[in-house]
N, CA, C and O atoms as a DFTB+ gen file, in Angstrom:
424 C
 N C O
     1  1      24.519     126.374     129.739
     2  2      25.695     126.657     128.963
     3  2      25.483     127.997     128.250
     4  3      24.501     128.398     127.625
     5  1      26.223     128.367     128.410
     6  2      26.274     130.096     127.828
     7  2      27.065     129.757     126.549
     8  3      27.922     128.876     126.618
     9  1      26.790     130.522     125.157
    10  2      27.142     130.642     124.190
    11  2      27.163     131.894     123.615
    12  3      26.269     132.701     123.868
    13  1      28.041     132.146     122.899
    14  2      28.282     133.848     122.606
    15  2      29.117     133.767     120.951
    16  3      30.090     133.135     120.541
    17  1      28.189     134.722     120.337
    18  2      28.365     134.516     118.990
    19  2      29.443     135.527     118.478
    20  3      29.308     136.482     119.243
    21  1      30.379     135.811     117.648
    22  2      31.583     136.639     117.511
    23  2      31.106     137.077     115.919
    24  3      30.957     136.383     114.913
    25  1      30.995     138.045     116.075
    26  2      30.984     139.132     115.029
    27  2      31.965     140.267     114.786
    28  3      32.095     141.236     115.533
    29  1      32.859     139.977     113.304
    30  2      33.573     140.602     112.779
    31  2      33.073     142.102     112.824
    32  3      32.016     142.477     112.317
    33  1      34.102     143.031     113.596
    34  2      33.131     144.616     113.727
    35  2      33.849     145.282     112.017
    36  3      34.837     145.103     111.306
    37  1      32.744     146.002     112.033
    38  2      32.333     146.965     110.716
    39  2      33.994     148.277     110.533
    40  3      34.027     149.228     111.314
    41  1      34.614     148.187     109.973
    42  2      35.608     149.212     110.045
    43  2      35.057     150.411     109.015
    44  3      35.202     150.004     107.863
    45  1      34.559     151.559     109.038
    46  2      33.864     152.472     108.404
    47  2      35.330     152.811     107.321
    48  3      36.509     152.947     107.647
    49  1      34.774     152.863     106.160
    50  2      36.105     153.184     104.531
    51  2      36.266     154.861     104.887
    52  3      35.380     155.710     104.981
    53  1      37.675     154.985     105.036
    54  2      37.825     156.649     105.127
    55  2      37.725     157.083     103.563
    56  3      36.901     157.989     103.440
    57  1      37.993     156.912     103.012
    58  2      38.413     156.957     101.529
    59  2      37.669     156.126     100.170
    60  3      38.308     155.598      99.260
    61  1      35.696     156.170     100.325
    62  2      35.347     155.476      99.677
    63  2      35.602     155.755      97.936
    64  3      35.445     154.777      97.205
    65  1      35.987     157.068      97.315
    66  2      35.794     156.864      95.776
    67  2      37.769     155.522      95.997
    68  3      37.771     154.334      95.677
    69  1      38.846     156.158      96.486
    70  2      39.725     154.979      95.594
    71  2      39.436     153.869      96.343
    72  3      39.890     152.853      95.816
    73  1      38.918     153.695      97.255
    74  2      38.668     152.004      98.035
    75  2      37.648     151.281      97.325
    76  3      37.675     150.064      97.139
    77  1      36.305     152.450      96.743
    78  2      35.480     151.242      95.545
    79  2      36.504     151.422      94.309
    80  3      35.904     150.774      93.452
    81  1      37.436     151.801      93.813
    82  2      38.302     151.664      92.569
    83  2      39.165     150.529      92.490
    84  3      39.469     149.671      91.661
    85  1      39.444     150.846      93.656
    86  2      40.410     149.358      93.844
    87  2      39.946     148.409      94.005
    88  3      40.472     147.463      93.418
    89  1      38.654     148.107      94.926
    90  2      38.027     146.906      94.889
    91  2      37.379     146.215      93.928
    92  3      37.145     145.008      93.856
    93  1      37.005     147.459      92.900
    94  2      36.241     146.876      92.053
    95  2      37.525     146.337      90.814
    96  3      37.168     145.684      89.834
    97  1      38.536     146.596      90.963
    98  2      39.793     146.189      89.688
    99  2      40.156     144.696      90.362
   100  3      40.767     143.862      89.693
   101  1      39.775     144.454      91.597
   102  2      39.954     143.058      92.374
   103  2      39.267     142.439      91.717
   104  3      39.658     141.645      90.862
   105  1      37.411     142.837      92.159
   106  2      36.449     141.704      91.579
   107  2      36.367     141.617      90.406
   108  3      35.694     140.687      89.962
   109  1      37.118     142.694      89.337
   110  2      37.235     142.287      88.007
   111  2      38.292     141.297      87.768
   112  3      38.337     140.740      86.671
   113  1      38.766     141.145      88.277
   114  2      40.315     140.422      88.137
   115  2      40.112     139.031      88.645
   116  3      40.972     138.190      88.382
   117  1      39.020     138.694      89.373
   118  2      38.457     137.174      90.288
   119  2      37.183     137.150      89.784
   120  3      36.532     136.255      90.323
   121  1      36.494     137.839      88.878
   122  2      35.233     137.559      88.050
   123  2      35.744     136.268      87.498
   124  3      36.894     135.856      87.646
   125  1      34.659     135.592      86.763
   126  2      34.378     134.403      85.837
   127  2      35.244     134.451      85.203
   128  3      36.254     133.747      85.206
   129  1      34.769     135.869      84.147
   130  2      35.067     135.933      82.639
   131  2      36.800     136.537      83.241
   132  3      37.342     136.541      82.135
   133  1      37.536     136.849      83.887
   134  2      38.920     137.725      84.046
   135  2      40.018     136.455      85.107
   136  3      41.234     136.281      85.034
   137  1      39.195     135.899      85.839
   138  2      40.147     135.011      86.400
   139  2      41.307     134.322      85.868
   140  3      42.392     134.236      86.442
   141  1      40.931     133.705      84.430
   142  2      42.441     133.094      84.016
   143  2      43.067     133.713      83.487
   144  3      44.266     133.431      83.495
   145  1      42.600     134.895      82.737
   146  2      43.766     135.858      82.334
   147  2      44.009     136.604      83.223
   148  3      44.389     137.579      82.575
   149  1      44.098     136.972      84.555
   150  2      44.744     137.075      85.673
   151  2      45.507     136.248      85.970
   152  3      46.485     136.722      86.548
   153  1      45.530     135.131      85.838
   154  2      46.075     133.963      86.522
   155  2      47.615     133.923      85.437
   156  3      48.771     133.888      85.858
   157  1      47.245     133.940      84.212
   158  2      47.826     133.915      83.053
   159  2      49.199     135.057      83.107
   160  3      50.393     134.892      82.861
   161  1      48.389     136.291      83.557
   162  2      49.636     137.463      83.701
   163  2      50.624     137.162      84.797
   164  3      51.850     137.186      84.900
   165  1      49.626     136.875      85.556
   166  2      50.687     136.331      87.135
   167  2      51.868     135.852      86.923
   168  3      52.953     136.192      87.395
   169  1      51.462     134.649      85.827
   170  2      52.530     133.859      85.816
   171  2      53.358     134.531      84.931
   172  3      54.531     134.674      85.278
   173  1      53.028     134.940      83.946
   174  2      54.277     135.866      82.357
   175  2      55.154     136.671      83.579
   176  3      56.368     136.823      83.445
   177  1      54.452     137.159      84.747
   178  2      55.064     138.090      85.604
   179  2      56.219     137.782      86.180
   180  3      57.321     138.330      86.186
   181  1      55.627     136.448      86.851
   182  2      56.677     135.709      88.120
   183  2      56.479     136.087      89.406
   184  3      57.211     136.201      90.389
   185  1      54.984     136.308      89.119
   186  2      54.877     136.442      90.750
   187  2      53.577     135.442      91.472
   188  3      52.610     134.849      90.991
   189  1      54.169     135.624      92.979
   190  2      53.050     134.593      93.345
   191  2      51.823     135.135      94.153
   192  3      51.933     136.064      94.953
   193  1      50.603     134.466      93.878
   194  2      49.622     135.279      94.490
   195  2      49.202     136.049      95.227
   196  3      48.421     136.972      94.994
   197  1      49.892     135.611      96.612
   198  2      49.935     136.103      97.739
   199  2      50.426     137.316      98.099
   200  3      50.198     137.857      99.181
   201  1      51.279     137.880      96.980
   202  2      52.299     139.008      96.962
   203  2      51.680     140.313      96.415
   204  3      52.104     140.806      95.370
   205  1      50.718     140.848      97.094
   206  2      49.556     141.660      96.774
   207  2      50.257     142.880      96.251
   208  3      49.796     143.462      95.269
   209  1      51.480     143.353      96.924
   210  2      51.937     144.486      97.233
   211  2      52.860     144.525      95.675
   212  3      53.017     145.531      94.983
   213  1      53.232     143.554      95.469
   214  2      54.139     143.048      94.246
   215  2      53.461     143.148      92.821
   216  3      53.975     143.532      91.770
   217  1      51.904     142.611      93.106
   218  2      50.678     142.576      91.949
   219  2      49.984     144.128      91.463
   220  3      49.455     144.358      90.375
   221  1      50.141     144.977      92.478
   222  2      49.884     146.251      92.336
   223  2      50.966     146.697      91.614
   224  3      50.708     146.973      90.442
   225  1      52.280     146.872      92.033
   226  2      53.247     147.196      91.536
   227  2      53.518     147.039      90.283
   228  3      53.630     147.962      89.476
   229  1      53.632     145.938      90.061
   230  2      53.548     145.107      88.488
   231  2      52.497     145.892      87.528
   232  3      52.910     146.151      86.397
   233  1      50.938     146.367      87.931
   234  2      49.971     146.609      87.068
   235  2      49.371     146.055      86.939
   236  3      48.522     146.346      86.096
   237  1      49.261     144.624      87.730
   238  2      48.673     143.207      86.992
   239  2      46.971     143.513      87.356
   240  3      46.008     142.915      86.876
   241  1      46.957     144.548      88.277
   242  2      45.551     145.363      88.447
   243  2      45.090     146.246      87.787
   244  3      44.053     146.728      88.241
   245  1      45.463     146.657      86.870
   246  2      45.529     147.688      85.906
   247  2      46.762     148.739      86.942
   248  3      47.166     148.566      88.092
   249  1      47.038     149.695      86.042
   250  2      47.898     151.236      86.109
   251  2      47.135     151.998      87.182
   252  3      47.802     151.863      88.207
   253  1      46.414     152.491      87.355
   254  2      45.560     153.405      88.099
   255  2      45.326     152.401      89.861
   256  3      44.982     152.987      90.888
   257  1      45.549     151.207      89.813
   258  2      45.082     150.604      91.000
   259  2      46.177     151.000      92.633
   260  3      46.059     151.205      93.841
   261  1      47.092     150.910      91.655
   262  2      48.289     151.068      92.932
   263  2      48.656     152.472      92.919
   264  3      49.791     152.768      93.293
   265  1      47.804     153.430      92.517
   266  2      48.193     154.467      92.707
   267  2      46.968     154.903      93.844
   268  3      47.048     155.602      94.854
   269  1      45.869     154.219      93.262
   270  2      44.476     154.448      94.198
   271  2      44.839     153.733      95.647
   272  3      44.481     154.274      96.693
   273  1      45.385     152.804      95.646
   274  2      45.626     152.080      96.999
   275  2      46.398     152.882      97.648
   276  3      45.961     153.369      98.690
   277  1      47.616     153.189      97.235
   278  2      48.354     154.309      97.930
   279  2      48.061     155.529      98.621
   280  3      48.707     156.008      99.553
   281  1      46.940     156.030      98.034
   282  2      46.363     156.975      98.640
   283  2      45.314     156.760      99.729
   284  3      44.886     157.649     100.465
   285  1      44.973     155.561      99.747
   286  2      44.441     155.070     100.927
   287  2      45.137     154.695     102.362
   288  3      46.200     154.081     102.460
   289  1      44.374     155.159     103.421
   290  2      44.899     155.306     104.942
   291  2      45.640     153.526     105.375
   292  3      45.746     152.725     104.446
   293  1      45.844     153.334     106.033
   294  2      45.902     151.883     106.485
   295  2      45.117     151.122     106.856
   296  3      45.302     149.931     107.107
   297  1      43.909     151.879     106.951
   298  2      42.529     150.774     107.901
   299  2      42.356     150.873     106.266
   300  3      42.718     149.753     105.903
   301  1      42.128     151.346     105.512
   302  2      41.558     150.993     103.983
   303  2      42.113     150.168     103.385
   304  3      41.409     149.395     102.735
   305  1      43.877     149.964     103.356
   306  2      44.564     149.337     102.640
   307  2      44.357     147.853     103.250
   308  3      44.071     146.798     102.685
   309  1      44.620     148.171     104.680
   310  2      44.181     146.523     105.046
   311  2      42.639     145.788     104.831
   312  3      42.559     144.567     104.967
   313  1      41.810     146.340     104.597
   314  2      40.619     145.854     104.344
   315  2      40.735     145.532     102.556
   316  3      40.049     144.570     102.212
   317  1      41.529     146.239     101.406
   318  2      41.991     146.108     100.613
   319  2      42.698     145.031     100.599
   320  3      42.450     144.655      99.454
   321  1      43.414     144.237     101.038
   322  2      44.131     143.198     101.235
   323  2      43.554     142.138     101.724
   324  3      43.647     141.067     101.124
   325  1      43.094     142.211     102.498
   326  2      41.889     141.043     102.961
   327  2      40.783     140.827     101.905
   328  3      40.453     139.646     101.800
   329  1      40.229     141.568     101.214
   330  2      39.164     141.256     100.160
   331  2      39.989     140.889      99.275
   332  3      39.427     140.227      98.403
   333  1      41.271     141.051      99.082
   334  2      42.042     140.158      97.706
   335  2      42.337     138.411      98.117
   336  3      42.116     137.324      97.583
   337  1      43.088     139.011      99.637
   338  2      42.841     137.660      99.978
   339  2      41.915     136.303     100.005
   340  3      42.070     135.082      99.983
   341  1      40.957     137.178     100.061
   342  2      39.769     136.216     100.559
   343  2      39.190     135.984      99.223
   344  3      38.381     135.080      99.013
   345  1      39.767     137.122      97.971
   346  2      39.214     136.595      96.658
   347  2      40.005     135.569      96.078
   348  3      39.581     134.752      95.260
   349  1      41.250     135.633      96.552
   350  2      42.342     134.799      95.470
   351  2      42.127     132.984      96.023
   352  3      42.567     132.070      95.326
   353  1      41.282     132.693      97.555
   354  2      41.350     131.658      97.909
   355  2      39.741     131.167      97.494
   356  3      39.389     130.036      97.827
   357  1      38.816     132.041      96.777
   358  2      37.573     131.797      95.878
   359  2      37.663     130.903      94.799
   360  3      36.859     130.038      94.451
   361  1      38.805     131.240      94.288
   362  2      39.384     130.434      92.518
   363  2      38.788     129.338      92.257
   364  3      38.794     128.633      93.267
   365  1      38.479     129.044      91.739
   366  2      38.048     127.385      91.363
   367  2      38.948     126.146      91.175
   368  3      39.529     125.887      90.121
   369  1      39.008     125.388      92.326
   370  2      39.428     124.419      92.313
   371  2      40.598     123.890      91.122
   372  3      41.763     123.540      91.315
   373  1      39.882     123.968      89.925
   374  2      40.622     123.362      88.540
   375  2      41.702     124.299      88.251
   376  3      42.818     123.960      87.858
   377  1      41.248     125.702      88.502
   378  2      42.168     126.672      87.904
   379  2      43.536     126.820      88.937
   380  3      44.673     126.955      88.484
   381  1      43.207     126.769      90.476
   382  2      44.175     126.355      91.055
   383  2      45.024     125.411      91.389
   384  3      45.711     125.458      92.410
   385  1      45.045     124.174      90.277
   386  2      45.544     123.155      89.946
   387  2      46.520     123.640      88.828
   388  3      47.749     123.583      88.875
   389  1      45.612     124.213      87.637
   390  2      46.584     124.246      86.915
   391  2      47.547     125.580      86.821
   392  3      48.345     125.720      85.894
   393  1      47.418     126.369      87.684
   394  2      48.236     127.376      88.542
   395  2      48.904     127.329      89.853
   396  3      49.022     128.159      90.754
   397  1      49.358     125.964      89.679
   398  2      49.679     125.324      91.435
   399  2      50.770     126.525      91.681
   400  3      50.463     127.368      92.524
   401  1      51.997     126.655      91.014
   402  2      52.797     127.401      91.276
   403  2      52.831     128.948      91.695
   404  3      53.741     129.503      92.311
   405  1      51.819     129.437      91.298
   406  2      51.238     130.702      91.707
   407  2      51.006     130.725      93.307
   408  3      51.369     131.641      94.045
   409  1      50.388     129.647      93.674
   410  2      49.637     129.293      94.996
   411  2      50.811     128.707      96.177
   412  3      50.651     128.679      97.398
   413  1      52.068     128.242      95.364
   414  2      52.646     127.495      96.182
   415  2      53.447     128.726      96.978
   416  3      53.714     129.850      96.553
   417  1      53.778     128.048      98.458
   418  2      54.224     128.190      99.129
   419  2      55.527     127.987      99.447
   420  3      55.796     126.945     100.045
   421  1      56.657     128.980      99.102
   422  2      58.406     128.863      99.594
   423  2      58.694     130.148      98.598
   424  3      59.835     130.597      98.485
């Protein structure tokens, strides 16, 4: 039996100073200590998690984030989007309970 292992390939950052700016206003925003007051603005906002493009807009990343993303190519922005993604489904269990509506779906 032949088996063959699949590895996600490496997309090289055209644009590393705003792609670490932006990423790093993510992992501040899905840190420990920043998660529920993220979670907290979301909601004062009215927006729902998933709506990345909407969360930039808003500021809910700070001021400077969606201006840094913008200036990034599309292979950056989408790798930008996927690390939010993949941060916002990190949350802890409890906190996405009591933020169901953020999370929900319609």
């Amino acid at each position: 039996m032949l088996t063959a292992l699949r590895e996600q390939g490496v997309i090289p950052v055209a644009d590393p100073q705003n792609f670490d700016a932006v990423h790093a206003a993510i992992e501040a925003a899905f840190s420990a200590a920043g998660v529920k007051d993220f979670l907290k603005s979301m909601q004062r906002a009215g927006l729902r998690i998933r709506d990345f493009e909407l969360v930039l807009g808003k500021g809910i990343l700070g001021a400077p984030a969606a201006a840094q993303y913008n200036r990034l190519g599309n292979g950056d922005q989408g790798l930008i989007r996927e690390f939010y993604l993949a941060s916002l489904e990190q949350v802890a269990p409890e906190l996405r309970v009591q933020f169901c509506k953020l999370y929900a779906y319609y």
